[in-house]
C-alpha positions as CSV (number, residue, x, y, z in Angstrom):
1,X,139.2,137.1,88.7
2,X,140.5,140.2,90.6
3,X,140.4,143.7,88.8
4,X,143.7,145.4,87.5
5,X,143.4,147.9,90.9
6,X,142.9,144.8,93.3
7,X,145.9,142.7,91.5
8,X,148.4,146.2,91.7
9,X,147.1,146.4,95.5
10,X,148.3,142.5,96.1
11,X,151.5,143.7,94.4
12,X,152.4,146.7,96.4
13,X,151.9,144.9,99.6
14,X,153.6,141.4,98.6
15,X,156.4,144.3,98.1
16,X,156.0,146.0,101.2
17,X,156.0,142.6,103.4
18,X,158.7,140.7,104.2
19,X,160.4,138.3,101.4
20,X,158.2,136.8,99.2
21,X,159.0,134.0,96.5
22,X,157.8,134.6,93.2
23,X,158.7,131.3,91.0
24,X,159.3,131.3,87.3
25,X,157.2,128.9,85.4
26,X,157.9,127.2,82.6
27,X,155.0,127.4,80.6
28,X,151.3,127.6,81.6
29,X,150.6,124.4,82.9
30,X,153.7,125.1,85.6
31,X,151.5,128.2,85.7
32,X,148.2,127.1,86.6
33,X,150.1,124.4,89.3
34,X,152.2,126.8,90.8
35,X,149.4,129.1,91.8
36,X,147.5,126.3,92.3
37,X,149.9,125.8,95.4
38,X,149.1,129.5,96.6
39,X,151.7,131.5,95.1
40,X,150.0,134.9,94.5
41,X,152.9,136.1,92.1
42,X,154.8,134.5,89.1
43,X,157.7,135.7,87.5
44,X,158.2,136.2,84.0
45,X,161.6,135.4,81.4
46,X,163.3,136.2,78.2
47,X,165.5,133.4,78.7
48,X,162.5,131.4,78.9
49,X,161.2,132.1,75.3
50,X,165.1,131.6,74.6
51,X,165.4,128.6,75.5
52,X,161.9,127.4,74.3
53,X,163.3,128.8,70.7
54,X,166.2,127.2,70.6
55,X,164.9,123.4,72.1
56,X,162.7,124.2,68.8
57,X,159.4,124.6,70.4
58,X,156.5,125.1,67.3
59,X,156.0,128.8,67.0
60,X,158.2,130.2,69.4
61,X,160.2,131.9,67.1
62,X,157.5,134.6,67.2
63,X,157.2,135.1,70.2
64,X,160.8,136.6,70.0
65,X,160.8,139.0,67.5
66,X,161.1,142.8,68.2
67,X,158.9,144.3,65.4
């Protein structure tokens, strides 16, 4: 697994280059696939944990609080 350094090196120059698609998974599995496929860069959500909260997903609730 690449170092902190190497991973903010990646970033700048995904930035730098022309568009890039970063897709927002789900949950890990759709995390693990998608850079299975050779995405370097994955989104992240509120709405996400949202959603999982209120479809009443075990333990999500915690994941939202802002203590």
């Amino acid at each position: 697994m690449a170092d902190e350094h190497s991973k903010a090196i990646t970033c700048a120059e995904l930035h730098r280059s022309a568009t890039f698609v970063a897709p927002n998974p789900w949950d890990a599995g759709s995390a693990r696939m998608l850079s299975g496929h050779g995405f370097f860069a994955l989104a992240t959500t509120s709405a996400c944990l949202f959603l999982k909260s209120a479809l009443g997903y075990a333990g999500s609730h915690a994941l939202l609080g802002r203590s």
